[in-house]
C-alpha positions as CSV (number, residue, x, y, z in Angstrom):
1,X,-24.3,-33.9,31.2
2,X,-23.3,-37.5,30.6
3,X,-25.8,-40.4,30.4
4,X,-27.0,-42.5,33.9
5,X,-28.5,-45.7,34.1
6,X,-32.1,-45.1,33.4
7,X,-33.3,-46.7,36.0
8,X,-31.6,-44.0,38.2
9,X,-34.3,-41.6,37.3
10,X,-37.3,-44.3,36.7
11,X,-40.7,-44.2,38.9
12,X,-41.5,-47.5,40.4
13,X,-44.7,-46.4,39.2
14,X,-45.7,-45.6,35.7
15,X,-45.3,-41.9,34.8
16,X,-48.3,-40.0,33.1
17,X,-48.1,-37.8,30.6
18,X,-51.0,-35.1,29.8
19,X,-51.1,-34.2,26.2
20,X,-53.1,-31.5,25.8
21,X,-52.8,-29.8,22.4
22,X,-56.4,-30.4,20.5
23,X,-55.0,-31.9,17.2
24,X,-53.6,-34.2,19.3
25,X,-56.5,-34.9,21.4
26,X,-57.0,-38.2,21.8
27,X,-55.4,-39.1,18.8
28,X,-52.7,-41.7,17.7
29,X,-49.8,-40.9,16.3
30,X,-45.8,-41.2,15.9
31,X,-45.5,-39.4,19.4
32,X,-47.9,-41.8,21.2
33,X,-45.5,-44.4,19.9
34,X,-42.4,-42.3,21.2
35,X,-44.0,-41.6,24.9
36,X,-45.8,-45.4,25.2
37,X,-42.3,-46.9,24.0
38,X,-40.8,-45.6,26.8
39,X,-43.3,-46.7,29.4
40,X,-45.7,-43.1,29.7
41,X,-49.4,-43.9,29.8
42,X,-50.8,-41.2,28.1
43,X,-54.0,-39.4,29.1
44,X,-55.8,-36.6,27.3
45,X,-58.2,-33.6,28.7
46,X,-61.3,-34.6,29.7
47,X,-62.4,-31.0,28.8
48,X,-61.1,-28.2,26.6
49,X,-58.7,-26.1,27.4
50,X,-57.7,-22.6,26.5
51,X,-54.8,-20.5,27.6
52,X,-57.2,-17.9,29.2
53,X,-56.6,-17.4,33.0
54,X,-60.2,-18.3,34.1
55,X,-58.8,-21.9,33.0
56,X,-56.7,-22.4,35.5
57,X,-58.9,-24.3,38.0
58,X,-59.6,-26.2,34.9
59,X,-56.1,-27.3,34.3
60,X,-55.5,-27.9,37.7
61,X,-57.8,-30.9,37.9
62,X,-56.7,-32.5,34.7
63,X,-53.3,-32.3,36.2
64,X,-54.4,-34.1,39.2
65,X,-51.7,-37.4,39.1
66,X,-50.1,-36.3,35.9
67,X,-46.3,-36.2,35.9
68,X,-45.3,-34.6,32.6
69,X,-47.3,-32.1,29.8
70,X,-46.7,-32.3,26.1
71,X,-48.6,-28.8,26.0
72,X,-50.5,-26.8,24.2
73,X,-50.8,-22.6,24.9
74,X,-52.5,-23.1,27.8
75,X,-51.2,-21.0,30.6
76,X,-49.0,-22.4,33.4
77,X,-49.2,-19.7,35.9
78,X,-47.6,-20.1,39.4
79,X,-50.8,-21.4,41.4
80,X,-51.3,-24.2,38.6
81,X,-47.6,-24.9,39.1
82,X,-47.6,-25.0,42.8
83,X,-50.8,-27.5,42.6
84,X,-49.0,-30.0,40.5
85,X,-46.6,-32.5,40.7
86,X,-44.8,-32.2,37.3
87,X,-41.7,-32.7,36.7
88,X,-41.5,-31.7,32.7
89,X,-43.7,-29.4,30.5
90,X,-43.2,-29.9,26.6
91,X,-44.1,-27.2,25.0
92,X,-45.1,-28.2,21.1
93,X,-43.9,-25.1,19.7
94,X,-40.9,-22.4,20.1
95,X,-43.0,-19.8,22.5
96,X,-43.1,-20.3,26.1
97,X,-44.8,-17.1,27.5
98,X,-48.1,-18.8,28.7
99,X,-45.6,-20.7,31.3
100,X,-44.7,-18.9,34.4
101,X,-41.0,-19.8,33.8
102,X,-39.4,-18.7,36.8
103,X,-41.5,-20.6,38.8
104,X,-41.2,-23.5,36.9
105,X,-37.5,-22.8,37.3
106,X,-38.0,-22.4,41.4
107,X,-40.1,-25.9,41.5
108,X,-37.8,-27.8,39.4
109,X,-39.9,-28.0,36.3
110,X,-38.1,-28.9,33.4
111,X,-39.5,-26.7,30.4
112,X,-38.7,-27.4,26.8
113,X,-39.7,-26.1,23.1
114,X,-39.2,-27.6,19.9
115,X,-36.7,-25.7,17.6
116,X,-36.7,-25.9,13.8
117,X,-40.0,-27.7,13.6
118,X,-41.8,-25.1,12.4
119,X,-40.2,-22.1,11.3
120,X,-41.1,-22.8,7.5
121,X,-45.2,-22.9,8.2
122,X,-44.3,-19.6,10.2
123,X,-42.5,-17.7,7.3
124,X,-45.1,-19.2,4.8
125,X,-48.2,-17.7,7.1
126,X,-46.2,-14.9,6.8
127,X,-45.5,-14.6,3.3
128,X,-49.5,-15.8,2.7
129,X,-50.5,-12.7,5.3
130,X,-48.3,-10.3,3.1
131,X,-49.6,-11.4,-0.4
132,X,-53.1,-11.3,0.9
133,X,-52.9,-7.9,1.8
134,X,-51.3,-6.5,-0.7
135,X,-53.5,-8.5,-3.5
136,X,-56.6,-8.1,-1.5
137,X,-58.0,-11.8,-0.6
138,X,-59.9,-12.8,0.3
139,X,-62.0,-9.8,-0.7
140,X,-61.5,-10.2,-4.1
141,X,-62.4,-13.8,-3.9
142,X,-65.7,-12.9,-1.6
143,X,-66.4,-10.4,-4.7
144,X,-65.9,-12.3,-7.7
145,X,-68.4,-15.2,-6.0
146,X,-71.3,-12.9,-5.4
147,X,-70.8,-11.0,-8.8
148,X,-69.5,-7.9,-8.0
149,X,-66.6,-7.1,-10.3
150,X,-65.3,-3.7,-8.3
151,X,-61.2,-4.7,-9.9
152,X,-59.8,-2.9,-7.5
153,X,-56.3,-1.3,-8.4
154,X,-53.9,-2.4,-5.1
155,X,-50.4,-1.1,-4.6
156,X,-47.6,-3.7,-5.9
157,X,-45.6,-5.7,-3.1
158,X,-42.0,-6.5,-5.4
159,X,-39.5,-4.1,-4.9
160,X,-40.9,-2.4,-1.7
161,X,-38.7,-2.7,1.7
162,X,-40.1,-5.7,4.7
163,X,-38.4,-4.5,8.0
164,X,-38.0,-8.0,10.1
165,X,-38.5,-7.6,13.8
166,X,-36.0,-10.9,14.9
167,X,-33.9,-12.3,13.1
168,X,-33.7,-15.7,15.0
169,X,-35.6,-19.3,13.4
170,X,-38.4,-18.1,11.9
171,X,-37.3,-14.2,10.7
172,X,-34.4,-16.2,8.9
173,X,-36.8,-18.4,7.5
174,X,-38.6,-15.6,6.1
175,X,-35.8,-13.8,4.3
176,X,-35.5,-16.1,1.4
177,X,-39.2,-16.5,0.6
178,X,-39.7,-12.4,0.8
179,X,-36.6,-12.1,-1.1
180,X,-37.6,-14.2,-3.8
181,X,-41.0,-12.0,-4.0
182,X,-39.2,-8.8,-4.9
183,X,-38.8,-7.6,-1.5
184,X,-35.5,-5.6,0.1
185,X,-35.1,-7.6,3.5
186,X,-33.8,-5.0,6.9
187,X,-34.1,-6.2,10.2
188,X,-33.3,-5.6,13.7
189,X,-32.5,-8.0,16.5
190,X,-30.9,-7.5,20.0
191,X,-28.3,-10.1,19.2
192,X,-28.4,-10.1,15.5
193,X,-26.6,-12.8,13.4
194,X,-24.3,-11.0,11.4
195,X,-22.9,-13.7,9.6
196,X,-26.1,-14.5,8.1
197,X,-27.4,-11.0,7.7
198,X,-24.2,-10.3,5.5
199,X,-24.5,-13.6,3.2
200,X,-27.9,-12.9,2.5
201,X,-28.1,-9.5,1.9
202,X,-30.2,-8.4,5.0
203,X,-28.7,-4.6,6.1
204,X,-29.1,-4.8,10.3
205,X,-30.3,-1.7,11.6
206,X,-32.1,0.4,14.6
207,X,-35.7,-0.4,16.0
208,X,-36.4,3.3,14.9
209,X,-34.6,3.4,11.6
210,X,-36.9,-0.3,10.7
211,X,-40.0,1.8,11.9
212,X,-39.3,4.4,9.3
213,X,-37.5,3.0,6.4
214,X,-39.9,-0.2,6.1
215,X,-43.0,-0.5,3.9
216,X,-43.9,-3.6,5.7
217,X,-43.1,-4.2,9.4
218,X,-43.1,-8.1,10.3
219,X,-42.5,-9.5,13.9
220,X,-40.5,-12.3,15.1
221,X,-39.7,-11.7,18.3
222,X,-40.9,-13.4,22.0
223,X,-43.2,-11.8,23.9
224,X,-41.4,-10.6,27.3
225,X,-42.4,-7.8,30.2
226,X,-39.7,-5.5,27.8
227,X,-41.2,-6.4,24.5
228,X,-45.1,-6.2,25.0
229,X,-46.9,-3.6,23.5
230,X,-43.2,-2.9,21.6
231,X,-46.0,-1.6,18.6
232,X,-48.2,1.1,20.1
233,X,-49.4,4.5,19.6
234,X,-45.8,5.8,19.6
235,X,-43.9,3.2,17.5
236,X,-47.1,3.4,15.3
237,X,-47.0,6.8,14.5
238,X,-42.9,6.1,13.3
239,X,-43.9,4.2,10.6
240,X,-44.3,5.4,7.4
241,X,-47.9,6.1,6.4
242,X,-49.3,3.2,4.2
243,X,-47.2,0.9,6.2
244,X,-48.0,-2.9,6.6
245,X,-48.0,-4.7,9.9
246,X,-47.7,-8.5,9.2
247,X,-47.6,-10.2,13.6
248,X,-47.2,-13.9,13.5
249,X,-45.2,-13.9,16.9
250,X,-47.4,-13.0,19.7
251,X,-50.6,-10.7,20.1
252,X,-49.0,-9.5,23.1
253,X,-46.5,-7.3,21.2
254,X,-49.2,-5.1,19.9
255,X,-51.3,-2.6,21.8
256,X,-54.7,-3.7,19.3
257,X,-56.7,-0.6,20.2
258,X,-53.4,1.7,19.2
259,X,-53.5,-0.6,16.3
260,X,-57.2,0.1,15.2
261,X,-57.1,3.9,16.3
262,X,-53.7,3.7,13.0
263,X,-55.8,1.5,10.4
264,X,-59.1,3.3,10.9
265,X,-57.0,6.9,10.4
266,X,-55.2,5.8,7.2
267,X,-51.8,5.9,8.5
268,X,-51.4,2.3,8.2
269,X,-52.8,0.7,4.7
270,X,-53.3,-2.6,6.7
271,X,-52.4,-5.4,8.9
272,X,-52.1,-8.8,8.5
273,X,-52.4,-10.8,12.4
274,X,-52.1,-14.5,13.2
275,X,-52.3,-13.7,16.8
276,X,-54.2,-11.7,19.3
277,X,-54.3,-10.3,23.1
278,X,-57.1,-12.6,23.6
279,X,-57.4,-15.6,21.9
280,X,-59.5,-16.7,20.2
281,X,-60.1,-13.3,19.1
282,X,-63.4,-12.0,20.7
283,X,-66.5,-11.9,18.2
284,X,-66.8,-7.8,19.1
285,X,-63.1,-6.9,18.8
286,X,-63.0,-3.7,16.4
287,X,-60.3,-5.8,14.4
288,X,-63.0,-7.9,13.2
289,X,-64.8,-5.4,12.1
290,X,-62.3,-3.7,9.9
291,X,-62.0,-4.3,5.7
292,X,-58.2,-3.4,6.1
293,X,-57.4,-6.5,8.8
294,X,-56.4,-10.3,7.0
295,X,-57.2,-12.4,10.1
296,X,-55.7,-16.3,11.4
297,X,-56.8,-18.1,14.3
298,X,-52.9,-18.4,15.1
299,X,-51.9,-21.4,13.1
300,X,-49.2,-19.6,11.1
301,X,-46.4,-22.6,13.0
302,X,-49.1,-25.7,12.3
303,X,-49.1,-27.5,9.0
304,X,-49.1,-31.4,8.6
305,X,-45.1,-31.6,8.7
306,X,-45.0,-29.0,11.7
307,X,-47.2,-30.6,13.8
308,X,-45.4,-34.2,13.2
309,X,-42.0,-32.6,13.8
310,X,-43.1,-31.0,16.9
311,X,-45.2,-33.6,18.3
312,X,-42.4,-36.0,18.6
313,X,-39.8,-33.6,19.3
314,X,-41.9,-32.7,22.5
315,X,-42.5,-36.6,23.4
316,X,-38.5,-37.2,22.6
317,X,-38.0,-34.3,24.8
318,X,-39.8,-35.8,27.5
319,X,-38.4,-39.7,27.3
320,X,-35.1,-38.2,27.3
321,X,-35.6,-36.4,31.0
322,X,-37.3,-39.6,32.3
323,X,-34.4,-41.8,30.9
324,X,-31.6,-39.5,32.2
325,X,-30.7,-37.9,29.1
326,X,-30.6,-34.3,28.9
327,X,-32.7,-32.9,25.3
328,X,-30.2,-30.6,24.4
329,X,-31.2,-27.4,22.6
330,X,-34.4,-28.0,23.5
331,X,-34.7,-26.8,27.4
332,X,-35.8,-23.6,27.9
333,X,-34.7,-23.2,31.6
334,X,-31.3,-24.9,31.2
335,X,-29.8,-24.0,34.7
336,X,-31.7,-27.0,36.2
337,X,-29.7,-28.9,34.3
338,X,-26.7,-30.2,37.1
339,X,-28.6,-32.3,39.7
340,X,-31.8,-32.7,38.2
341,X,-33.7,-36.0,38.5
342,X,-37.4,-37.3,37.2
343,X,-38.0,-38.7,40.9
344,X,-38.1,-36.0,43.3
């Protein structure tokens, strides 16, 4: 779509922009500078939010008056949708499942996500998972302070296969770093590059020939009605026994209590999670309470280039719509794109 005078899509009054991830909260910063620039106000939460559904009312009243979100994961489910008046949600991240897209879509809602900020913190979470399993920290690091000296003998990670569940941004990202570990890369995707599967070595195969063959099964793959609960007791019991599940994706693609019922058997040597069903991870879920779990409070995508990267690219995202300018590559519901305007 070609450029229009800005003022074309301008408010006569001065758009507002919730930003509501917490490392942002109320903080300065490069994308403050991008949104203010371009004549936002900016507001933060008065309270905290979560992407729980109980939240909802919540979100609804900080989104009283607000025009555009530079989000977070909280959810945007159709009622909070209906009750607002935005025009733009910014997602600071690639995922977009906590939005209720197609009726973000049916209200005119422009949604977008911020590709290749942070696919490297998201293969290195996943690489740290992977190492920590296999090496046993922080166990051996808990030990070693309180004087026990167990030494442990743990199975070796070069030279075994990682099966990569996507091979889009981030499961790209990965094969390089696993590579350079030792590790024979496989992976399966619905739409699978083959051009860079066949420079870099990675052999494309079936969901059910990855369940078997690998020694470590790592997702990178959206959560979607077709892919949740894509592990579970069935796809569990395909994998080899003393297989690894590393899930930096979504919590939603694992059935957790199929998940426990394999670790506490045996049939899986352990699993390494940076996301949940529920987040934050309940206090009483059984996967705290196993040795075999490494656990991360789904950070794997934030380090202090990430969140820079994706901060701005979410605020550029949003002075782009309000100026006329369509962020290309970066909307997630792109069919709004002929017609669309900031002012309704």
């Amino acid at each position: 779509m070609g450029e229009r005078p800005a003022h074309a899509y301008l408010s006569p009054v001065m758009a507002r922009v919730l930003v509501t991830p917490y490392l942002l909260r109320n903080a300065a910063g490069p994308y403050k500078d991008v949104l203010e620039g371009a004549g936002f106000e900016v507001v933060w939460p008065r309270t905290t939010l979560s992407e729980s559904h109980p939240e909802s009312e919540k979100l609804l009243a900080e989104l009283q008056g607000i025009d555009a979100v530079l989000a977070g994961s909280e959810r945007y489910t159709g009622e909070v949708l209906a009750g607002s008046q935005l025009r733009a949600i910014a997602r600071m991240g690639v995922g977009y499942d906590a939005i209720d897209m197609a009726a973000a879509t049916q209200r005119g809602v422009v949604v977008t996500i911020t590709p290749g900020a942070n696919e490297p913190s998201v293969a290195e979470t996943t690489l740290a998972l992977l190492l920590g399993v296999y090496r046993g920290f922080p166990a051996r690091d808990r030990e070693a302070r309180s004087g026990i000296w167990t030494r442990k003998v743990l199975p070796r990670l070069a030279g075994r296969t990682l099966g990569l569940v996507g091979l889009g941004r981030i499961g790209k990202a990965v094969v390089p770093r696993a590579q350079g570990l030792g590790l024979r890369v496989i992976a399966h995707d619905v739409q699978p590059d083959q051009a860079f599967a066949q420079a870099h070595g990675v052999r494309l195969c079936s969901f059910d020939d990855l369940l078997a063959e690998a020694d470590i099964v790592s997702l990178h793959t959206p959560c979607t009605p077709q892919t949740r609960h894509l592990i579970n007791r069935q796809t569990l019991a395909r994998m080899k026994k003393g297989a690894v599940l590393i899930n930096t994706a979504r919590g939603g693609l694992v059935d957790e209590q199929a998940l426990v019922e394999a670790l506490q058997s045996g049939h899986l040597f352990a699993a390494g999670l940076d996301v949940f069903e529920v987040e934050p991870l309940p206090a009483d879920s059984p996967l705290a309470q196993l040795d075999n779990v490494l656990l991360s409070p789904h950070v794997g995508g934030l380090d202090h280039d990430s969140q820079l990267a994706m901060s701005v690219m979410a605020a550029q995202s949003l002075v782009d719509l309000y100026q006329g300018r369509w962020p290309e590559g970066c909307v997630v519901n792109d069919g709004l794109r002929n017609g669309w305007r900031w002012k309704r």
